[in-house]
C-alpha positions in Angstrom: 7.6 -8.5 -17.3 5.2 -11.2 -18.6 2.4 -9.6 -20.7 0.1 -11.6 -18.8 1.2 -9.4 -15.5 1.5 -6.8 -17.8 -2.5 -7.0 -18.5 -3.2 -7.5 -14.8 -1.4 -4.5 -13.9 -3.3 -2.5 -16.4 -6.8 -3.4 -16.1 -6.4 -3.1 -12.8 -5.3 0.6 -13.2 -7.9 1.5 -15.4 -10.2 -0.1 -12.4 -8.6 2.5 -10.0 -8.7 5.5 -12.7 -12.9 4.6 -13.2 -13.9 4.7 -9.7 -11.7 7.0 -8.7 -13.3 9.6 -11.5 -17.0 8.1 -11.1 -16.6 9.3 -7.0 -14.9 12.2 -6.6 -17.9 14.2 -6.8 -19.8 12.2 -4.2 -16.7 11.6 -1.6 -15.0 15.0 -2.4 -18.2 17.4 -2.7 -19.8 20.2 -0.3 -21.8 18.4 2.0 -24.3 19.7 5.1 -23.2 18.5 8.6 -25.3 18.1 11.5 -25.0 20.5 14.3 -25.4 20.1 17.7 -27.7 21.6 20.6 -24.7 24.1 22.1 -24.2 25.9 18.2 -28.0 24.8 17.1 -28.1 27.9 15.4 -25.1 27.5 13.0 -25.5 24.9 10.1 -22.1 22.8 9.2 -20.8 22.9 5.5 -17.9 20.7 5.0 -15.5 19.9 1.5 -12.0 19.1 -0.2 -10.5 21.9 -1.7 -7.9 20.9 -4.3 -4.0 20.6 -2.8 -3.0 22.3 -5.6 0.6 20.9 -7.2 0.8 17.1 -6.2 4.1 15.3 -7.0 4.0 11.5 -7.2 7.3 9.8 -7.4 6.8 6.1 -9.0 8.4 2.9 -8.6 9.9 0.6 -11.6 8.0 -2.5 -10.4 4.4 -1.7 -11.3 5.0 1.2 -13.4 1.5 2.0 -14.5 -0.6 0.6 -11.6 1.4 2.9 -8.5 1.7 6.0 -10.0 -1.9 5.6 -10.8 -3.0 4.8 -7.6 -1.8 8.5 -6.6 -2.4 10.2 -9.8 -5.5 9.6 -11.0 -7.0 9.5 -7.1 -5.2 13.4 -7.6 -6.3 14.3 -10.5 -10.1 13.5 -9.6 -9.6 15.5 -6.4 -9.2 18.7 -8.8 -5.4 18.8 -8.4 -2.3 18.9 -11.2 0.1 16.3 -11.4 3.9 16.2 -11.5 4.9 12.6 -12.4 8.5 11.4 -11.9 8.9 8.2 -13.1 11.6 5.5 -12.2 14.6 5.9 -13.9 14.0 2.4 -14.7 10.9 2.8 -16.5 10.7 6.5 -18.2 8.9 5.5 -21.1 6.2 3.7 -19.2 6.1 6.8 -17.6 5.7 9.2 -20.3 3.5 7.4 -22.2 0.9 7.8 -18.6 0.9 11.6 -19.9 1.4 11.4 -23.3 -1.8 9.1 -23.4 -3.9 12.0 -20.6 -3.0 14.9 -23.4 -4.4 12.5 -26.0 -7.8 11.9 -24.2 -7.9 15.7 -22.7 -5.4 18.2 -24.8 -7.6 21.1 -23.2 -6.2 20.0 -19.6 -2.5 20.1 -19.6 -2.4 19.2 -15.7 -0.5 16.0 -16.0 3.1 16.5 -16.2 6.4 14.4 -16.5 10.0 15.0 -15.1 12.4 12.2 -15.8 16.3 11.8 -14.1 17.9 10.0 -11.3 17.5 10.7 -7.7 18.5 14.4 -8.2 15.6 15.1 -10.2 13.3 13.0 -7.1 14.8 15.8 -4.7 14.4 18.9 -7.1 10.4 17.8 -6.9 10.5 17.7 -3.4 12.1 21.3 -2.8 10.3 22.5 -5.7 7.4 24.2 -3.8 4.9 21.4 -4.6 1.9 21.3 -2.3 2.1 17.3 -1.5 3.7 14.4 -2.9 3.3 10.6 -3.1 6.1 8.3 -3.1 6.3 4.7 -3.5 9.9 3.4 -2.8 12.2 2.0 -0.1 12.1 2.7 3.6 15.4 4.3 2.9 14.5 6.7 -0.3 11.2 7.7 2.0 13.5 9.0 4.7 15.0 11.2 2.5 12.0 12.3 0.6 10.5 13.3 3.9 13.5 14.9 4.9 13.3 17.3 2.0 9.7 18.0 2.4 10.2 18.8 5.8 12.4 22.1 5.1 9.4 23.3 3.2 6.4 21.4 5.7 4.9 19.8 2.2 3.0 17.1 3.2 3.8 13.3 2.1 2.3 10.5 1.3 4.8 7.2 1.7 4.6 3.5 0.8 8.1 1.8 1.6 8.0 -1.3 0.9 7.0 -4.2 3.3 7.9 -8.3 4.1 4.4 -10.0 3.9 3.1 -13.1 6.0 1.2 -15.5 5.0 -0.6 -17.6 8.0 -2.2 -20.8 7.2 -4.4 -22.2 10.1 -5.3 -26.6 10.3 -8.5 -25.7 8.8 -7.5 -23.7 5.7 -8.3 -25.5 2.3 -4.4 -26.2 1.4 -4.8 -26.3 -2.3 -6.3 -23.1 -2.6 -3.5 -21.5 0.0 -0.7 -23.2 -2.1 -2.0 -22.0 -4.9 -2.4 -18.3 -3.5 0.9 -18.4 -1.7 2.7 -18.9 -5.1 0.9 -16.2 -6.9 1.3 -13.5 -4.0 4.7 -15.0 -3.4 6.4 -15.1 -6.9 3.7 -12.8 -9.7 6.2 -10.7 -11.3 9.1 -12.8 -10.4 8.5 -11.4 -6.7 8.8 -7.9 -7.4 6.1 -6.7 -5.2 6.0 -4.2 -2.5 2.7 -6.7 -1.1 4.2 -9.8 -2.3 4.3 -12.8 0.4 7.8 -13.2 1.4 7.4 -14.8 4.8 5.0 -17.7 5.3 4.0 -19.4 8.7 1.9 -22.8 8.1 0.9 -24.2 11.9 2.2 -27.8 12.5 -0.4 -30.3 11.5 -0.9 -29.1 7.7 2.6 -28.2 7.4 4.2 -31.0 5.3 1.1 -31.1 3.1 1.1 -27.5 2.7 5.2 -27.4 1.3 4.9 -30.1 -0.4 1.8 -28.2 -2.5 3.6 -25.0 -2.9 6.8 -26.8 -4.3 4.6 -28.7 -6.8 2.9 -25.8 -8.0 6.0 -23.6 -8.1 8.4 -25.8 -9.5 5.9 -26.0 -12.6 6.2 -22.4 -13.5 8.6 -21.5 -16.4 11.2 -18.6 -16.3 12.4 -16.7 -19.2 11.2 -13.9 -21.6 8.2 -13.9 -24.0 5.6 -16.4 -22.4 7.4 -17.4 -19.5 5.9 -17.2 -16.2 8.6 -15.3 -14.4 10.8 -12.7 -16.2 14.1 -11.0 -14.7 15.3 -8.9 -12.1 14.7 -5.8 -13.5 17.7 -4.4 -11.1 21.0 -5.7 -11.2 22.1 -5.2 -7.4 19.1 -7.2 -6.3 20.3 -9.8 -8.2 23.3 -9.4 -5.0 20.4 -9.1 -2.4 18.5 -12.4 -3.3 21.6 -14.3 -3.4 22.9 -13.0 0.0 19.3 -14.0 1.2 19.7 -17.3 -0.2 23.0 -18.0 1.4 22.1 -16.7 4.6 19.6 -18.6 4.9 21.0 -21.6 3.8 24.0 -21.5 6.2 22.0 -20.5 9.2 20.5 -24.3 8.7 17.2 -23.4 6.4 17.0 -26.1 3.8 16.1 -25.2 -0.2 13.3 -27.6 -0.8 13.2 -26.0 -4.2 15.5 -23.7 -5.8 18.5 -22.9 -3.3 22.2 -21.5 -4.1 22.2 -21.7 -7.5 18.9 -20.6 -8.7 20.5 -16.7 -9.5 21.0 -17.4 -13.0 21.2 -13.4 -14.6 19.2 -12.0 -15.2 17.0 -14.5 -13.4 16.1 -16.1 -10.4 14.4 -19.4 -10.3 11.5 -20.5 -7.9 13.0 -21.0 -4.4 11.5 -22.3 -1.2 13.1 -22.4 2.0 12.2 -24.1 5.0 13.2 -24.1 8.6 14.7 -20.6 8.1 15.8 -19.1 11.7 13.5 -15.6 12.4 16.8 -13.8 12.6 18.3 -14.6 8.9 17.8 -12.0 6.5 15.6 -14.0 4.1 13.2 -13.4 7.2 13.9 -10.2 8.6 14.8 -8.1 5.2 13.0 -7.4 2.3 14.0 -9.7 -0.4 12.1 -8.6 -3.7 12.8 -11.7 -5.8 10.8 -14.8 -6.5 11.8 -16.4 -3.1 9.5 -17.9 -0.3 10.3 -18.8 3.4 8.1 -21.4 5.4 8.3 -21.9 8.8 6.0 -24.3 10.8 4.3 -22.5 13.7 2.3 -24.7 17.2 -1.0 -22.2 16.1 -1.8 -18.8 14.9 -1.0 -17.4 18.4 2.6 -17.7 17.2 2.7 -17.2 13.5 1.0 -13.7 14.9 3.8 -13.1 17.1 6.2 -13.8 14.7 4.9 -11.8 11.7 4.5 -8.9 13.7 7.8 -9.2 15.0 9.2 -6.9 12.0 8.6 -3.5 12.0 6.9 -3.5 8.4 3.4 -3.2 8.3 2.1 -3.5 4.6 -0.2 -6.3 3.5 -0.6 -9.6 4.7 -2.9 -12.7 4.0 -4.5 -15.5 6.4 -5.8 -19.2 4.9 -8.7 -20.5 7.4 -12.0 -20.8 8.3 -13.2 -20.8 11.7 -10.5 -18.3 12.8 -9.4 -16.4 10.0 -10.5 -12.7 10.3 -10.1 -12.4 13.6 -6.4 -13.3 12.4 -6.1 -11.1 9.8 -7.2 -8.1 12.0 -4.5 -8.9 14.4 -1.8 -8.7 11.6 -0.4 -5.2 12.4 -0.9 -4.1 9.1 -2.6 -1.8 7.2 -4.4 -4.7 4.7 -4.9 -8.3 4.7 -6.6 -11.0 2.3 -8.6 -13.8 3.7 -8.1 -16.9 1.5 -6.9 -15.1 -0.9 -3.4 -12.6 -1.8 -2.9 -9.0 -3.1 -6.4 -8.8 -3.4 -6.5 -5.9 -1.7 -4.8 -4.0 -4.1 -7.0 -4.5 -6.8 -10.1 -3.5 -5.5 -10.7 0.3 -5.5 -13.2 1.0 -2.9 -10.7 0.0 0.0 -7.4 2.2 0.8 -4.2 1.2 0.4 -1.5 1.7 2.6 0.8 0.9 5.3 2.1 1.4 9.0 5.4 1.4 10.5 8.7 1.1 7.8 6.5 0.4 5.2 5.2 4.2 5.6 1.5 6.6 6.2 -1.0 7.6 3.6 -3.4 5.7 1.8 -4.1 5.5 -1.7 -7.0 4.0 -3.0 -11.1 3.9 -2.4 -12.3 7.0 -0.5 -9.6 7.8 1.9 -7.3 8.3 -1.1 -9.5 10.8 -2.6 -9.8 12.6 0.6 -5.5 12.4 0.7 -5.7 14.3 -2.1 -7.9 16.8 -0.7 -7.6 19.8 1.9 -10.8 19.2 4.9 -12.4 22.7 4.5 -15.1 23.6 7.3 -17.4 26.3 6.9 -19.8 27.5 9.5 -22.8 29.4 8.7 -25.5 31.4 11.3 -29.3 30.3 10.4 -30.8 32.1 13.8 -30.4 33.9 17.2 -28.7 32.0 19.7 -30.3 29.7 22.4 -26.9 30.1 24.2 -25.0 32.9 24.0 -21.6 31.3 24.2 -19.3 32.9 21.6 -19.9 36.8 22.9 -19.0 38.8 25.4 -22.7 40.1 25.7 -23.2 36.7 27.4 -24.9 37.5 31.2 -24.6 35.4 34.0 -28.3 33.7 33.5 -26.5 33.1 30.3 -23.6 31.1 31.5 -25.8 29.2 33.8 -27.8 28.1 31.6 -25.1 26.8 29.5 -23.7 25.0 32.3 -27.5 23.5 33.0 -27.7 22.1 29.2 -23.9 21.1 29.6 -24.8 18.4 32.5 -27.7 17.7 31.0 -25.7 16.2 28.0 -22.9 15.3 28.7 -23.4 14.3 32.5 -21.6 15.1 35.6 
């Protein structure tokens, strides 16, 4: 990829790895909770204990920023870590761990297995005590099948198909300019990238006719170039199917179009009028390709972007209106006036609903995924109500129904 995306991704990892280590304690630690009147005399103790053995099964895409999101939010819970790498990007892999014995030699609980799917499966039958994966909806299905025979718990982000909504009142030089970053950074490879964008009618034509400006500037190539390739072949075959489909279902290329698959590349396309049942709409693409479809309001871009049953990220462009929008994407995270910002910033969790999977990574509820709840209760003095015995008497029992209505009515 770009180094320039290669630096983002980084930093932004090493964001994720310092919070994540500068909260554990705090999130993760034995805490008092409050009692109530009925058990008055027991004090609450609540804590994570440690999984034990988490496996995290990476993606090629963002090879240092996923498996970090579940690794390092792991490692700060207390656990050990099993990391197996794409078989796309083992290097980038190995150098995570190599880099962890550097820093810490004395705590060999970061560990690499490398292969092809096989190796994936062997880590899920190999009596792990939870794992994290970041793949396809179809890959997850089978990683949860093999955890099942064994009832390890997962973790599962499966990819997603993004809207983008851009209400009248949005400033349309700052959405263009978003859409074709969350659209096309890292030539589109992004589980959270904005495939799908809905753009209600009176800002429409002004809003395309940014977003082809600004994306027909951007350079594709290696070294310095903006975009870089396809890092798998057979998506090369997905994009182009996309393209066609779209194409000869009536959507018009108002940049790129049939011919932009150039391997290993794919050059900047937007798509227009593209019907909701075409493929370029429905599937997940994963290449540097945008579709834009002009909507009466944000009553219908809402319908139509929850249509799908992905539920990842999402973005909104507004003012007046636009986070009651975004909380009536069905996702689990949205950006207001703004893309994939969601992803970089490590006190919110990060995850999905539907096909694009459960768990969260990220911010406080991804320590706690990493941790087992453990409740401990602890007698201070006698009982007011003598509940939890068989020494209760029948004054007892009335009384107990007495404080019962008292507090909790009728």
């Amino acid at each position: 990829k770009p180094v320039a995306d290669a630096v983002v991704e980084v930093v932004s990892a090493i964001e994720h790895i310092d919070w994540a280590a500068r909260n554990a304690r705090r999130v993760l630690g034995p805490r008092r909770v409050r009692s109530r009147l009925i058990l008055a005399e027991f004090a609450g103790h609540l804590e994570y204990q440690p999984y034990g053995v988490v496996g995290v099964i990476g993606p090629w895409n963002y090879p240092v920023f996923t498996p970090v999101g579940s690794a390092a939010y792991a490692l700060a819970a207390g656990n050990a870590v099993v990391l197996k790498p794409s078989e796309y990007t083992p290097v980038a892999g190995q150098w995570l761990v190599d880099c962890f014995a550097e820093v810490v030699p004395e705590h060999p609980v970061l560990t690499a297995v490398h292969g092809l799917g096989d190796v994936g499966a062997a880590l899920c039958r190999a009596g792990i005590d939870k794992l994290a994966f970041t793949g396809s909806p179809a890959t997850a299905r089978k990683v949860m099948a093999a955890c099942a025979e064994s009832l390890t718990p997962v973790l599962l982000e499966a990819g997603g198909k993004d809207a983008l909504i851009v209400d009248a009142d949005a400033d349309l030089d700052a959405a263009a300019e978003a859409c074709v970053w969350g659209g096309l950074t890292n030539a589109g490879q992004t589980c959270i990238g904005i495939e799908r964008v809905y753009v209600v009618e009176p800002v429409f034509d002004a809003f395309v006719d940014r977003v082809v400006e600004r994306a027909g500037r951007l350079t594709v190539g290696a070294d310095a170039a903006d975009l870089g390739p396809i890092t798998m072949p057979s998506q090369l075959d997905v994009i182009r199917r996309h393209i066609d489909d779209a194409l000869a279902r009536g959507g018009r290329a108002v940049l790129g179009g049939a011919d932009a698959v150039q391997p290993p590349y794919v050059r900047p396309t937007v798509l227009v009028d593209v019907p909701e049942d075409a493929a370029a709409v429905r599937e997940e693409t994963f290449g540097p390709t945008l579709t834009i479809n002009r909507v009466r309001d944000a009553d219908e871009a809402l319908a139509r972007a929850n249509a799908l049953p992905y539920g990842l990220g999402g973005a909104v462009f507004g003012r007046r209106r636009a986070v009651a929008i975004a909380r009536r994407l069905r996702s689990g995270m949205a950006s207001v006036n703004s893309t994939l910002s969601f992803a970089g910033m490590a006190t919110l969790p990060f995850g999905g609903t539907g096909e694009s999977g459960f768990g969260r990574i990220h911010g406080e509820d991804g320590l706690r995924e990493f941790g087992r709840a453990k409740s401990i209760t602890r007698r201070r003095a006698r009982s007011l109500l003598s509940a939890m015995t068989f020494d209760r008497s029948d004054a007892d029992v009335a009384r107990l129904v007495k404080v019962a209505k008292t507090m909790y009515g009728r």
